[in-house]
C-alpha positions in Angstrom: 97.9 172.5 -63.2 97.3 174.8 -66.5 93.8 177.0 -66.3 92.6 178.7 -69.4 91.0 182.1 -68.2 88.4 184.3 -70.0 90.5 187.4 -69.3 89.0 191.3 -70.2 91.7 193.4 -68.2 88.9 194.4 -65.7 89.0 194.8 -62.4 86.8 191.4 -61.9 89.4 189.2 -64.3 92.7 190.9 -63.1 91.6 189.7 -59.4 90.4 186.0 -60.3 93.9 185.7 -62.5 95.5 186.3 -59.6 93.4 184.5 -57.0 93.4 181.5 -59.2 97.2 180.7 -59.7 97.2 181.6 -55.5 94.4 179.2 -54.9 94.7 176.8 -57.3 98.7 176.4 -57.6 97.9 176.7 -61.5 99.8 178.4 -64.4 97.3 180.7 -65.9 96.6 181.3 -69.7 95.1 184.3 -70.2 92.7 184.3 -72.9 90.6 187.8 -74.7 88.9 187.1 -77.7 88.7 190.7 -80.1 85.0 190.8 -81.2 85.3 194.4 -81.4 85.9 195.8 -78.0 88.0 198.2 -79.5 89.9 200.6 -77.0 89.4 198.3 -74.2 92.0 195.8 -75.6 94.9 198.1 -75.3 98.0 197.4 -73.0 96.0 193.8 -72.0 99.2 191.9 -73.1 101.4 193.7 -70.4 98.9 193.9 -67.9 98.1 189.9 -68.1 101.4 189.4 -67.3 102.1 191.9 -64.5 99.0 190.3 -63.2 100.3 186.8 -63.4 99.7 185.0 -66.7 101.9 183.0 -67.5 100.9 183.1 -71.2 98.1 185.5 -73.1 96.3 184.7 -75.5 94.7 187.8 -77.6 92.7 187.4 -80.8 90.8 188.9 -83.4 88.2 186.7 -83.9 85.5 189.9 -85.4 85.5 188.5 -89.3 84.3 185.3 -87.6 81.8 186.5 -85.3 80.3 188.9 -87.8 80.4 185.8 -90.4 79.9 182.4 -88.4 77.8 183.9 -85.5 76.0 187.3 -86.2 75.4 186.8 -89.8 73.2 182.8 -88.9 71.6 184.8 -86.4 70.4 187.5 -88.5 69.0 184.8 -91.0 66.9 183.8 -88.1 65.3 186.6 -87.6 66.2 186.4 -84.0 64.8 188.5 -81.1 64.6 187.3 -77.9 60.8 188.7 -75.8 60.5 192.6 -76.1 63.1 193.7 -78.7 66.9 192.0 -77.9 68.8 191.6 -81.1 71.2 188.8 -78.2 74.1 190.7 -78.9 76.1 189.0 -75.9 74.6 186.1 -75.7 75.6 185.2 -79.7 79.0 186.2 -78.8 79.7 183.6 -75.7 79.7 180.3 -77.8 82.4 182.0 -79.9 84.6 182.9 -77.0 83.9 179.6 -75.1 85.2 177.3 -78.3 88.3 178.7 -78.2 89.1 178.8 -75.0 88.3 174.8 -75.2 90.8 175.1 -78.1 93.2 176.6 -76.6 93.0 174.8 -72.9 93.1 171.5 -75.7 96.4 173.0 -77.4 98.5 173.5 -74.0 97.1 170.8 -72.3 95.2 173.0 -69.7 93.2 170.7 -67.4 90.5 173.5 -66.7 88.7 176.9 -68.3 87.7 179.8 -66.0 85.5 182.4 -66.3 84.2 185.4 -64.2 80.5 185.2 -64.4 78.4 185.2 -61.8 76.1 182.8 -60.5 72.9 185.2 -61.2 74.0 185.6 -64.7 73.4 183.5 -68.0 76.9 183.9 -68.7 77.7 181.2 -66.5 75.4 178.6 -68.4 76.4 179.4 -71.7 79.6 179.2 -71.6 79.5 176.2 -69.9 77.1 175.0 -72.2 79.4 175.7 -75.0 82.4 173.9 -73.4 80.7 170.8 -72.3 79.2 170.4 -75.9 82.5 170.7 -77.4 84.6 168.3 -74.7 82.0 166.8 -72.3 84.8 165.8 -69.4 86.4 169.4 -69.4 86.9 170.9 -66.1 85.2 174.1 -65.3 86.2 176.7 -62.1 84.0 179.8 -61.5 85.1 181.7 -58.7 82.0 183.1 -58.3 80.1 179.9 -57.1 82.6 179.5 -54.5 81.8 180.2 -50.8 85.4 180.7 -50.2 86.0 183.7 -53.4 82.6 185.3 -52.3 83.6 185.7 -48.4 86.9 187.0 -50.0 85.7 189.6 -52.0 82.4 191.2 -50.8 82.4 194.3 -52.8 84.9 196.2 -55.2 86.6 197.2 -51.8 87.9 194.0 -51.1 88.9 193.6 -54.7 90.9 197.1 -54.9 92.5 195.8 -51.6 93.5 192.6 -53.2 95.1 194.0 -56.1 97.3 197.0 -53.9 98.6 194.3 -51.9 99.5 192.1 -54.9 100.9 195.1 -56.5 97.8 194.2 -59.5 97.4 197.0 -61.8 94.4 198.4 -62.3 92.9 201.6 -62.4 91.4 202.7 -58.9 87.7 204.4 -59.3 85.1 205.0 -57.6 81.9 202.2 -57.6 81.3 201.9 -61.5 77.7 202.9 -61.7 77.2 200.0 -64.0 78.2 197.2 -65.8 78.8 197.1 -70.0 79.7 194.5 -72.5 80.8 195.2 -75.6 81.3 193.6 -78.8 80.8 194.4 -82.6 77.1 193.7 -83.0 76.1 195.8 -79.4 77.0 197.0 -76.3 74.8 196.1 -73.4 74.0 197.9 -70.1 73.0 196.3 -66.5 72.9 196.8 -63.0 74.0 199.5 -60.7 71.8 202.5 -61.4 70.3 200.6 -63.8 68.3 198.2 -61.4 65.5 200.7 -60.6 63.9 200.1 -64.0 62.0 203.7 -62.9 64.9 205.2 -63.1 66.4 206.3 -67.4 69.2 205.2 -68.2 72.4 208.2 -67.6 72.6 210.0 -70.8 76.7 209.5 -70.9 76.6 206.0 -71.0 75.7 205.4 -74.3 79.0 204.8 -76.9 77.6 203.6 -80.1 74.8 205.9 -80.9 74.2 209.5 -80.7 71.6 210.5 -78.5 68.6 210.9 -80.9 67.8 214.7 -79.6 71.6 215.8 -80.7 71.7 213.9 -84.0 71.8 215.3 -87.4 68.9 217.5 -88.5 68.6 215.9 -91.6 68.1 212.1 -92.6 70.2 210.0 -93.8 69.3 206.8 -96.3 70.9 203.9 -96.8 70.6 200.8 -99.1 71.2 197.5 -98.0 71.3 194.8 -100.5 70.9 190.8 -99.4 71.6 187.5 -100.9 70.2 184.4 -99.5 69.4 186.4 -96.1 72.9 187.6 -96.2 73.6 191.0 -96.3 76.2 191.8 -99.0 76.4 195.4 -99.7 75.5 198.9 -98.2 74.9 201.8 -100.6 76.2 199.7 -103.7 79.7 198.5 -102.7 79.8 195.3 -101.8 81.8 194.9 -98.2 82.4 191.4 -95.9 80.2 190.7 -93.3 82.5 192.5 -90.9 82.9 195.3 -93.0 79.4 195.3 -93.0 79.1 195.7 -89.6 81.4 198.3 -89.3 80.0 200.7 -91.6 76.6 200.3 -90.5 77.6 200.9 -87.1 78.9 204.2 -88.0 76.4 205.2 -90.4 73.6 204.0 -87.7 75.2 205.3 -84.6 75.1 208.8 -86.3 71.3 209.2 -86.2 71.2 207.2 -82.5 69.4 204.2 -83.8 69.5 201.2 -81.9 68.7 201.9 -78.7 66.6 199.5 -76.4 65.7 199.9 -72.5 63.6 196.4 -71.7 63.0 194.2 -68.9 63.9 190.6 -69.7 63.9 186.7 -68.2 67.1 185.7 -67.6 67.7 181.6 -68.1 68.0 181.3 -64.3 65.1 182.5 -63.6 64.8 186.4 -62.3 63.9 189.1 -64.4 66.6 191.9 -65.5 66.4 195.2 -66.6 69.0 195.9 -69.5 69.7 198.8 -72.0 71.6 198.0 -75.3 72.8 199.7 -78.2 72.8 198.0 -81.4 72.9 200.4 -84.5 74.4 197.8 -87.2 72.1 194.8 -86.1 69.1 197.0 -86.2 69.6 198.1 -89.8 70.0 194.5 -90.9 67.2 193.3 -89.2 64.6 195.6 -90.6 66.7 195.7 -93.5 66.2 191.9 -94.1 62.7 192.0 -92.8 61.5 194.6 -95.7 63.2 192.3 -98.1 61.6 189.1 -97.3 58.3 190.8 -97.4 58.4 190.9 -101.1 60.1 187.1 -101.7 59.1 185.0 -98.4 56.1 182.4 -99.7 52.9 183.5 -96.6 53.4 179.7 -95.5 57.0 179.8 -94.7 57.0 183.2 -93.4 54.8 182.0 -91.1 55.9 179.2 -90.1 59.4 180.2 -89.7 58.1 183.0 -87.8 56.0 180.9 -85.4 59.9 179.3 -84.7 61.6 182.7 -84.2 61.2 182.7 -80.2 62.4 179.2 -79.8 65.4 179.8 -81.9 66.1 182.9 -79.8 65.8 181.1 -76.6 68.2 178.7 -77.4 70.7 181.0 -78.6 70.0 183.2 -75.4 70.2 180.4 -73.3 73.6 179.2 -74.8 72.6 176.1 -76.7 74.2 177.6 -79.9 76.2 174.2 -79.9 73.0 171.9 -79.7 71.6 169.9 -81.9 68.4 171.7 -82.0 69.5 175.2 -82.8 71.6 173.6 -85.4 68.4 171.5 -87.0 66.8 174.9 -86.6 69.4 176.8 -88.4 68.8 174.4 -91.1 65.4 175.1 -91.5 66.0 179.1 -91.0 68.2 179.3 -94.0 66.5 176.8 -96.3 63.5 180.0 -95.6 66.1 182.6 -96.0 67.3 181.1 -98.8 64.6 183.4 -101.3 65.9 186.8 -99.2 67.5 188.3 -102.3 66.9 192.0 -103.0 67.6 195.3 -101.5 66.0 197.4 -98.8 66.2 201.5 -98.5 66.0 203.0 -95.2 65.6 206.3 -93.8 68.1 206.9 -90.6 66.6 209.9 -88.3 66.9 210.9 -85.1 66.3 207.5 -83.4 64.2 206.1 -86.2 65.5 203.4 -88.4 62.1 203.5 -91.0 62.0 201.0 -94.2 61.2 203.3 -97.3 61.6 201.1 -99.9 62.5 197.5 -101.1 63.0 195.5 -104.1 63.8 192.4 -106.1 64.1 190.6 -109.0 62.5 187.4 -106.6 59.7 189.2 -105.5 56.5 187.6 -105.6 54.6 191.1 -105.3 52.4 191.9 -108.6 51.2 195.2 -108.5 49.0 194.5 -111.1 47.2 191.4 -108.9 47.3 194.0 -106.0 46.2 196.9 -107.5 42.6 198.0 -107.0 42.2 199.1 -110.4 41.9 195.9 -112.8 41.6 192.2 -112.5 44.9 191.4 -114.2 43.9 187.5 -114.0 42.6 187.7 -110.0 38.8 187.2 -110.9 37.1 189.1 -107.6 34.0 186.5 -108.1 35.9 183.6 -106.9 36.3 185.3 -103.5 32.3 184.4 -102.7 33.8 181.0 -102.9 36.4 181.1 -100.5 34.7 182.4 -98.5 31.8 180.6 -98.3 34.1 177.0 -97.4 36.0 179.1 -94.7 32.8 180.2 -93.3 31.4 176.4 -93.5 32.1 175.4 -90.1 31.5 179.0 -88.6 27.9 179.1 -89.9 27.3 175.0 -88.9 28.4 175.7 -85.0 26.4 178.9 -85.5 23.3 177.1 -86.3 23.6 174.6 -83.6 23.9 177.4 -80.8 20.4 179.1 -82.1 19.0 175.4 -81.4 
């Protein structure tokens, strides 16, 4: 038996490799997908295969993420409830599609993974890989009885992996738990679980804490085409590229921090803190643009469908036919999001200053106070007059 494994190095992964090719009698492909974890990918070759792998699999899929995943979701104006850009969640359908391709490629009869069965981890990659090849066979440790009376605490786990000779570093109980990727990095459980409680100031990675950062602003230009961003400060970059440099430039002034509360897909509610400098920019970013070229109607229509498209991608249905009709309909509204937006970076603050475009259906001269410039101010007694038509009928029948 073959098993495809969504492998991170961890202590978690390095433990179910293992366990699996015990319990299952299985060769196990190790599989980590590069969407910008940066310094935790080094040394996982070596360390697969002291663990057990008989094969690891280790790519950079970033330029694809950024492009296929990141960038559709930013046209969506996505935000799932109080403020969460879905920085892991867009990742997972990424990650789960190729390890469908690769269990396909070497004949694997199964995919693994090490989420729990609290988690919405669990459903979307499953999601993913049933949508992809419906008779796939799925193992997560996790919802065994047998793995969970095995391992009731990292204890158990830094037990298993002495006796197996596993390496990993031996610590103390990580205070939390973090996931990483280009567009964020998210924070739960541990000391985090008392949503009283602040988040530690030394967790953060991405940003600066907003108290220590630069004095002095920073601006920065992003210029869009069809809801795209294309270019920050005049050069024209790749949508990973993009990412990158906004990152940086964001992470400077410690924008992009969020503490919320949230409802996971299961069912309970879950207190996480996230960093997201880059998606942050590009959101308001996009948002300032499409103020000036988005037609009222469509703006609010395909507002009215933001939440539903942010559920699905939260939920994992990224591979369903409704996000994908959806998608449809958020670019054909994206599709006028053409200009550039300047923004002011600031201790914490990520503030639009300015837009502009050659699509923008902004006339100063209409708006202005001063001057008809073809908007005859008489024609409002009209309008309102039919708006108030019903208003003023209902009102009469309640003085009868």
């Amino acid at each position: 038996m073959k098993i495809v494994l969504a492998y991170s190095g961890g202590l978690d992964t390095s433990v179910l490799l293992r366990w699996l090719k015990e319990t299952y009698q299985a060769e196990l492909i190790a599989f980590c997908a590069d969407v910008g974890q940066e310094e935790e990918l080094r040394g996982l070759d070596r360390k697969a295969r002291r663990s057990g792998a008989a094969k690891i699999y280790i790519e950079d899929l970033r330029a694809e993420f950024a492009r296929d995943y990141v960038y559709p979701m930013l046209r969506a104006a996505a935000v799932y409830e109080s403020g969460y850009l879905l920085g892991t969640a867009i990742a997972r359908p990424l990650i789960a599609r190729r390890m469908v391709a690769i269990a396909r490629a070497n004949r694997a009869e199964a995919i693994a993974h090490g989420a729990t069965g609290k988690g919405n981890d669990q459903v979307r990659f499953e999601l993913t890989a049933y949508a992809l090849q419906p008779d796939i066979r799925i193992i997560a440790p996790w919802r065994e009885e047998r793995f969970r009376a095995q391992f009731q605490g990292r204890r158990d786990m830094l037990a298993y992996c002495a006796r197996h000779k596993i390496p990993v570093a031996v610590s103390a109980q990580k205070p939390y738990s973090m996931d990483r990727n280009l567009l964020h990095i998210s924070y739960e459980g541990g000391v985090l679980e008392d949503p009283w409680k602040a988040p530690p100031k030394d967790i953060f990675k991405l940003s600066a804490d907003p108290e220590d950062a630069p004095d002095r602003p920073e601006y920065v230009e992003v210029a869009f085409q069809r809801g795209n961003a294309v270019a920050v400060n005049g050069r024209r970059l790749a949508p990973l590229e993009v990412m990158l440099t906004l990152n940086k430039l964001a992470g400077r002034h410690g924008v992009g921090r969020v503490d919320l509360v949230e409802n996971r897909f299961v069912g309970m509610k879950s207190r996480g803190v996230y960093e997201t400098p880059a998606g942050t920019v590009l959101h308001k970013a996009r948002e300032a643009v499409e103020q000036l070229t988005m037609d009222r109607e469509v703006l609010h229509l395909r507002n009215s469908l933001v939440p539903r498209y942010a559920e699905m991608v939260y939920y994992g249905f990224w591979f369903a036919p409704e996000r994908e009709m959806l998608q449809a309909a958020m670019d054909a509204a994206a599709a006028c999001v053409t200009g550039t937006a300047r923004l002011k970076l600031y201790k914490g603050n990520c503030t639009v200053v300015g837009r502009k475009s050659a699509q923008s259906l902004y006339n100063p001269r209409v708006a202005s106070f001063e001057g008809g410039a073809g908007y005859d101010q008489g024609d409002a007694s009209g309008f309102i007059k039919l708006n108030a038509l019903r208003l003023r009928q209902r009102a009469r029948l309640n003085r009868e």
